[in-house]
Structures are given as C-alpha cells and as structure tokens.
matplotlib code that plots the C-alpha trace (Angstrom):
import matplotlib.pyplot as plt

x = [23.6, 20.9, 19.0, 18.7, 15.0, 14.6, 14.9, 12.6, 9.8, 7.6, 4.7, 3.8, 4.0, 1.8, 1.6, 1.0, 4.4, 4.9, 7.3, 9.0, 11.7, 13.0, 14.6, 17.9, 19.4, 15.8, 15.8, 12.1, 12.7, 8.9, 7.4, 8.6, 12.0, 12.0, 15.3, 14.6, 10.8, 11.0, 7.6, 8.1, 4.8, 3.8, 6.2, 3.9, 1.6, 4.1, 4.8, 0.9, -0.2, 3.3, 2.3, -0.7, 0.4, 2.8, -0.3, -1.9, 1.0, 2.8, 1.0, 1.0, -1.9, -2.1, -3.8, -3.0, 0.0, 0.7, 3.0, 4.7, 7.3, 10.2, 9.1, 6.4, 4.9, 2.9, 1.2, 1.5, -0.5, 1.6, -0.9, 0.7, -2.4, -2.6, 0.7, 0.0, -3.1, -1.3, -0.8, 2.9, 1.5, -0.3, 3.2, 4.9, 2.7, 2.8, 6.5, 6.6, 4.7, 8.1, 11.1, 11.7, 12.2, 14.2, 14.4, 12.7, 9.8, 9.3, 9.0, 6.5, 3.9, 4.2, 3.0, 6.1, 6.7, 9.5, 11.7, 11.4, 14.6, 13.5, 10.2, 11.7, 14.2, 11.2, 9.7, 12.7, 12.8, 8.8, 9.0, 11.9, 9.6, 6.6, 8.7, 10.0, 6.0, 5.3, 8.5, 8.3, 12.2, 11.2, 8.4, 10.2, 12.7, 10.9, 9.0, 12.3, 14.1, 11.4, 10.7, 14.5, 14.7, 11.8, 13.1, 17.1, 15.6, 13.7, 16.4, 19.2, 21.5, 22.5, 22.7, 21.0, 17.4, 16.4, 18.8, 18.6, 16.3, 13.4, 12.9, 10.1, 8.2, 5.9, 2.9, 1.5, -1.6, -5.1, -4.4, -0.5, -2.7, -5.0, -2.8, -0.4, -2.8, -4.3, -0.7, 0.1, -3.3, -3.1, 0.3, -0.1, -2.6, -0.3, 2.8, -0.4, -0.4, -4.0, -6.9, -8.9, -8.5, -10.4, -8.3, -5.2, -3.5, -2.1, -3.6, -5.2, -8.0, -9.2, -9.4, -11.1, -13.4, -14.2, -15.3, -17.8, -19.3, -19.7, -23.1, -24.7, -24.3, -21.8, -20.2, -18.3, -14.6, -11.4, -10.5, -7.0, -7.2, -7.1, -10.8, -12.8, -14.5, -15.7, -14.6, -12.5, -15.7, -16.2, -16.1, -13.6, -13.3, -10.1, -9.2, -9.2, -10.7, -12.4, -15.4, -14.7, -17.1, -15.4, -11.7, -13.0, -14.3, -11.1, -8.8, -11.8, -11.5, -7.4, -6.9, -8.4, -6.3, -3.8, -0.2, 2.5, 5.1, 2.9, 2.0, -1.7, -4.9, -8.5, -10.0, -12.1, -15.6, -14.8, -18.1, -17.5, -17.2, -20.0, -22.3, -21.8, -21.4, -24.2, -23.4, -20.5, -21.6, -21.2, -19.2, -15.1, -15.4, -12.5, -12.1, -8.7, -10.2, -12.8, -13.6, -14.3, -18.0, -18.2, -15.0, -13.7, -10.5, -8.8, -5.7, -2.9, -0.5, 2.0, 5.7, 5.5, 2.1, 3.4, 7.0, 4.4, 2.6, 6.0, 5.9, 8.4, 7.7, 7.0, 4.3, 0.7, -1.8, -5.3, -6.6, -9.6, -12.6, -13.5, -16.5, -17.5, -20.8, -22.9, -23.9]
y = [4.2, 2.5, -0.1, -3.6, -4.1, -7.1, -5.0, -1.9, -4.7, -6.1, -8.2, -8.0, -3.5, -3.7, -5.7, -2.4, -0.5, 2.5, 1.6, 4.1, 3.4, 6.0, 5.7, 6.1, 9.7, 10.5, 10.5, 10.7, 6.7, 6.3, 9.3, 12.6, 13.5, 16.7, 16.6, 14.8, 15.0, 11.1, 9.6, 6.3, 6.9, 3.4, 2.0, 3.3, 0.4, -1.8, -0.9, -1.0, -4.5, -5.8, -4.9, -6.3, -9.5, -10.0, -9.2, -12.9, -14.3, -13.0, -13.1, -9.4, -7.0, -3.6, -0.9, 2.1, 3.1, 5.8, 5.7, 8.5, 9.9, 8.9, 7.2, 5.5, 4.6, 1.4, 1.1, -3.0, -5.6, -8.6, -11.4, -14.1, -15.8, -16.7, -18.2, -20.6, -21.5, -23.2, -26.7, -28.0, -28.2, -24.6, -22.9, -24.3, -23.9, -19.9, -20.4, -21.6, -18.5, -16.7, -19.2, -22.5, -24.1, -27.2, -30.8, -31.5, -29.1, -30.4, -33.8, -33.7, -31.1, -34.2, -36.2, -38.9, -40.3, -38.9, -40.8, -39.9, -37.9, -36.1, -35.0, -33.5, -31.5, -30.1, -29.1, -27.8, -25.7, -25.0, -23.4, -20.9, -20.2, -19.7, -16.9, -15.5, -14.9, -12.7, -11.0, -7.3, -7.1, -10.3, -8.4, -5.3, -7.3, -9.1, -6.1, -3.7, -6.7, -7.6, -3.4, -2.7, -6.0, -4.8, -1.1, -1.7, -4.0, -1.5, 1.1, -1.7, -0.8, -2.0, -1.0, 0.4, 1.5, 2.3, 4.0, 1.7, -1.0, 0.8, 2.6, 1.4, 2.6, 1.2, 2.3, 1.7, 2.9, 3.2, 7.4, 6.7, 4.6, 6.8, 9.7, 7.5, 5.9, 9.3, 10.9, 8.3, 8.5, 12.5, 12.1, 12.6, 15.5, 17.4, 17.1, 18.5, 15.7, 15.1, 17.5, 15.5, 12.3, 10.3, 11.4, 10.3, 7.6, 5.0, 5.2, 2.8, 5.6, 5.8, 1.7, 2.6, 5.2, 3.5, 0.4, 2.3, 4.0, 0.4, -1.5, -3.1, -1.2, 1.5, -1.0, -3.0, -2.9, -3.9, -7.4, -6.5, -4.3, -4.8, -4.1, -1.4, -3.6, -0.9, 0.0, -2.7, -5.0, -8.2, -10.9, -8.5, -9.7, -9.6, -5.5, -1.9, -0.7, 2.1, 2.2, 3.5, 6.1, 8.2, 7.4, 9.1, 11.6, 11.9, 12.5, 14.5, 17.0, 16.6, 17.2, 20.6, 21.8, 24.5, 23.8, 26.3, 23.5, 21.4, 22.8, 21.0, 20.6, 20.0, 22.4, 25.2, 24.8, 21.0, 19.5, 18.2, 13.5, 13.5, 14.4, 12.5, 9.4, 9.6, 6.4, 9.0, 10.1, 13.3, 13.6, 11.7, 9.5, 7.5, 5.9, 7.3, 5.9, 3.5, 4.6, 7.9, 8.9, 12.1, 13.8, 17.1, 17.7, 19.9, 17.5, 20.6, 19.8, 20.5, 19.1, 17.5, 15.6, 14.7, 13.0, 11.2, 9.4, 8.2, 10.9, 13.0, 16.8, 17.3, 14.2, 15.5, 15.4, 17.3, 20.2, 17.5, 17.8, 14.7, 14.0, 10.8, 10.1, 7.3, 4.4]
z = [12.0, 9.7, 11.1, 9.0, 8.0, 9.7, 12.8, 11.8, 11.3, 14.1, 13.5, 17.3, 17.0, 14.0, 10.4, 8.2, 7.1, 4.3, 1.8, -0.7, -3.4, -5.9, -9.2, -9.5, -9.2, -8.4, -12.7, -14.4, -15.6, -15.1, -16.4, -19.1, -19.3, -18.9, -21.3, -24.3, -24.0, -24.2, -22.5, -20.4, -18.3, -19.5, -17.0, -14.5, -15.5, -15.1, -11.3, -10.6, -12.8, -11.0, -7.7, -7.6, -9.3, -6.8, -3.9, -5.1, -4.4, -1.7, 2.0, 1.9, 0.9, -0.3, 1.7, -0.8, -3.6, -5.5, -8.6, -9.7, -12.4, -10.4, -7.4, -5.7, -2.2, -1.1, 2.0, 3.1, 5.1, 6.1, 6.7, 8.7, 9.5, 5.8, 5.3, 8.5, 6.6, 3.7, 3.4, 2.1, -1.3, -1.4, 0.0, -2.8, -5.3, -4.1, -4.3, -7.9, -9.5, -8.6, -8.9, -9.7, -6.0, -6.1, -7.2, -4.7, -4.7, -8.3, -7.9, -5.1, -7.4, -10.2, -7.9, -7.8, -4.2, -1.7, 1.0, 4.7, 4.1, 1.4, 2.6, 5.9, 3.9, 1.6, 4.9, 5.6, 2.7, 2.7, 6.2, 4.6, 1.7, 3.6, 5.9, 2.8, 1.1, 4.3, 4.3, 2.8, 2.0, -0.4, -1.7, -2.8, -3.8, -6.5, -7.9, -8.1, -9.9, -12.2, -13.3, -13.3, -16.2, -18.4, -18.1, -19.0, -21.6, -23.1, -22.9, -24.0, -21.2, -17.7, -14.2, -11.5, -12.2, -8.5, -6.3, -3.6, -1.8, 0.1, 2.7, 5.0, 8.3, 10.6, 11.1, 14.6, 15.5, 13.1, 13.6, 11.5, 9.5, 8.0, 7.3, 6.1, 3.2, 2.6, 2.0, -0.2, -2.5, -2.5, -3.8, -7.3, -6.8, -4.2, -7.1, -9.6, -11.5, -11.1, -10.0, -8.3, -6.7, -8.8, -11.9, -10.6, -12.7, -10.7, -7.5, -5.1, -4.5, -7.9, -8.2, -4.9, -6.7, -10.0, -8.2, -6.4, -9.4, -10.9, -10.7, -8.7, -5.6, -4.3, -1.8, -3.7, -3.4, -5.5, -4.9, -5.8, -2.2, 1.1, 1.4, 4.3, 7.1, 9.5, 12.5, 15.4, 16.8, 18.4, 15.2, 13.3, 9.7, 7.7, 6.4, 6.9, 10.6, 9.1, 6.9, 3.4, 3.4, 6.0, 4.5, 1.2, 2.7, 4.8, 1.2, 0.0, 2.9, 3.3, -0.5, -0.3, 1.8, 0.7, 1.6, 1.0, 0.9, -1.6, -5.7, -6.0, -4.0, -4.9, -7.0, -4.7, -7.4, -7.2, -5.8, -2.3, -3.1, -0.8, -3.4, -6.5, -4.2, -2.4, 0.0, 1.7, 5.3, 6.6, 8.9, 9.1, 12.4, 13.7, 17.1, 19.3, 22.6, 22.9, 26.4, 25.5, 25.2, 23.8, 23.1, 20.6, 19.9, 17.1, 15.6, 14.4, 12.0, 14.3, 13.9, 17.3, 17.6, 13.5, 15.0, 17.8, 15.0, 13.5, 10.3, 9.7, 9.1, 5.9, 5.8, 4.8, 8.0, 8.4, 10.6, 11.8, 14.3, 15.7, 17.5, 19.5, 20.6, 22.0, 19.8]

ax = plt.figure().add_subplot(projection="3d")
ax.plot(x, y, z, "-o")
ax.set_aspect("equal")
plt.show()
C-alpha cells in the first residue's frame, strides 16, 4: 500500500529527497511529438526558470534537475534552519509571492495596527505558512499547477497535464547522494539527447559548468544552486559535502560508461573535463568512514549494494575506486 508523503519524509533521516513527475500518459507535452512533429521544447524553459523561481521563495534548495521531453527529476534541500530564521513579517512576505494570504496578512504588510486577537491568529496562520514553504508536497504542488496552466492555455484545452503528483525518495547518506545527483544530470545524455554533459539543455550541471568557464575565477558557482562547500568539517557552512571538482569529475567518469540498458554515454575521443577545466583534481575522493585511514574498495553496480543505497535497479551507479589517505 502507498505511503502518504508526509510519512516517506523525515527531516531527522536526512533533508535531501529525489523527486520525479511525468507528464501525463508519459505523452512528449514538453518536447517533439513524435506524431505531428509539433515542437513544445520551450516548455522546458518553463519547468527550469519556474523551478528556480520557486527556489527564492520556498525554504527549499536545488541540488541538481534534469528536464526532459516528458518528464523531469529534481534533487531537493529542505532548509528548516532558514524558515526559523524569518521574522513574522519576512514569512509573509515569502508567503505573498505565491498567494494572497488573508485579510489579515494584508493589513499588517500596510502597516495599519492589529488587536491582540488579531495578531495571535496571524501567528496562527504564519506558523502554517512557514511549515508549508519547507514542505516539498507544497513545492511540487505549485510548480505542477503553474506549468499545467501555461501549457492547457497554450494548447486551449483542459485537464490533466501531469499524470499524477510526484513521486519522491529519500536520500540518506552522502554515497545515495552523489549517485543520485549524478543520475539525474546524466539524464539527458543517457536518453542521447545531449553528448556531453555540458551540452545538455536544462540541466543543473551545465549551469554548473558555464559558471565555471565565466571570469573571474573557476570557482564561482550558480547562486540559483545549492552551492559545493567541501567535504563535512568542524565550522561546516551551508551546501553540498563534496567539493565540486571531484563531483564533475564524478559525471565525467560515470557518463562514459557504456550501459546496455541505457542509448548514450560520453563520446570515447571526448577529452577527459579534467582538461579543459583545469581547477578539476585528479582523482574522485569521497569520505564512507571517517575513521578509516587508508582504505580501497571496488563499489560494483550490483543490484544488491544498489537496493542498500535506497535505488532501485535500473538507477545509474559507477564501477569506482576509492582511496583514503592521511591528511
């Protein structure tokens, strides 16, 4: 039996979680119909440009997304730290970029004076709205509504443009992490839409790419992104525990891989990311243990140690050596 999402999601098991939603009938509605050759690829751009819109506003991040003709993934950060952080006026104000709140709510941001009454029921309602802009199910819910308006509109029709909600799953540890975000940014190349990662449309690893190749320096990241902060230390900042060199290198390595159950990887003649950014390391490192010294171990993409990470069997993982040594 299905499990509500409110009980598939646990900020005390981990706040990242894989989301996926499908159009309708799994129908190309986002991309070339294979039918009557009729384009709608731009509504890609609507998905992306909403997404992150809705990033600003929401207490959630985006660790990666991929777009594609008839589906897409997202890989989210709930921050709840951020939400605690607003005052009763910065809640609401959050709250107002997506609906209109309530009598209420509008009186107090025009500055006329509330009761005692009133202002406990606006707290009442702020601490509701405050749950609800760090709750994925609100999330999806506003970006599937908004895309499934502009699309019917477009086509002058009704009904259902996404065959259902979401489906979401946790991921718990920094290993389901990784592979997680580096499935969903090879997504486009494995369906061959794109040769390379850094030609494929609608990805968080191109913005990832691009921003590197931009001056001043090759460290920079999208602000639009839940940035790269290195790996889990003492004063850990806010993002990513990896550092962003190694994850490149990570889809770099994973996206040459030939799969018999998959139609694209990277190009054999294709010149290793390593090279043409030169600020990539050589060598993926990510810490399993923190106890562990010096340790080598192959990872095999075997169904079993897949199922332990929380994928199912057809999710894309890496044949990876992994070596620890002291600091």
């Amino acid at each position: 039996m299905p499990k509500p999402r409110y009980a598939q999601i646990s900020l005390d098991a981990t706040p990242y979680y894989h989301c996926i939603c499908r159009c309708v009938r799994r129908a190309f509605l986002c991309g070339t119909d294979e039918h009557s050759g009729q384009s709608y690829e731009h509504r890609r751009g609507w998905i992306e440009d909403k997404l992150l819109e809705l990033a600003d506003i929401f207490a959630i991040d985006i660790a990666a997304y991929a777009i594609m003709s008839n589906h897409y993934h997202v890989v989210l950060h709930i921050d709840k730290p951020l939400t605690e952080s607003w005052d009763r006026n910065q809640a609401i104000q959050h709250w107002h970029q997506l609906f209109t709140g309530n009598a209420l709510s509008q009186r107090y941001l025009n500055g006329e004076s509330l009761g005692q009454a009133e202002l406990k029921k606006l707290d009442e309602d702020v601490l509701i709205w405050r749950h609800r802009l760090m709750d994925i199910s609100w999330f999806m819910r506003v970006l599937n509504e908004s895309i499934a308006r502009q699309a019917n509109t477009e086509d002058n029709c009704t009904g259902r443009f996404w065959e259902g909600r979401f489906k979401s799953q946790a991921l718990l540890d920094e290993a389901a992490l990784m592979a997680c975000m580096a499935y969903v940014d090879l997504n486009p190349l494995r369906a061959k839409m794109a040769k390379t990662p850094e030609t494929s449309d609608y990805t968080s690893i191109k913005q990832r790419i691009y921003q590197i190749q931009q001056p001043p320096h090759s460290t920079q990241q999208p602000k639009s992104l839940l940035p790269f902060v290195g790996y889990p230390r003492q004063t850990m900042p806010k993002g990513l525990p990896f550092r962003l060199n190694d994850y490149l290198e990570l889809v770099d390595w994973t996206g040459r891989i030939l799969r018999e159950d998959k139609r694209g990887a990277i190009p054999e003649n294709t010149p290793p990311i390593s090279i043409w950014i030169p600020s990539i390391g050589s060598i993926w490192l990510i810490i399993l243990n923190a106890r562990l010294k010096v340790w080598s171990v192959r990872l095999i993409n075997s169904n079993r140690f897949v199922r332990n990470l929380g994928f199912s069997e057809h999710r894309e993982f890496v044949v990876v050596k992994l070596i620890f040594r002291n600091a």
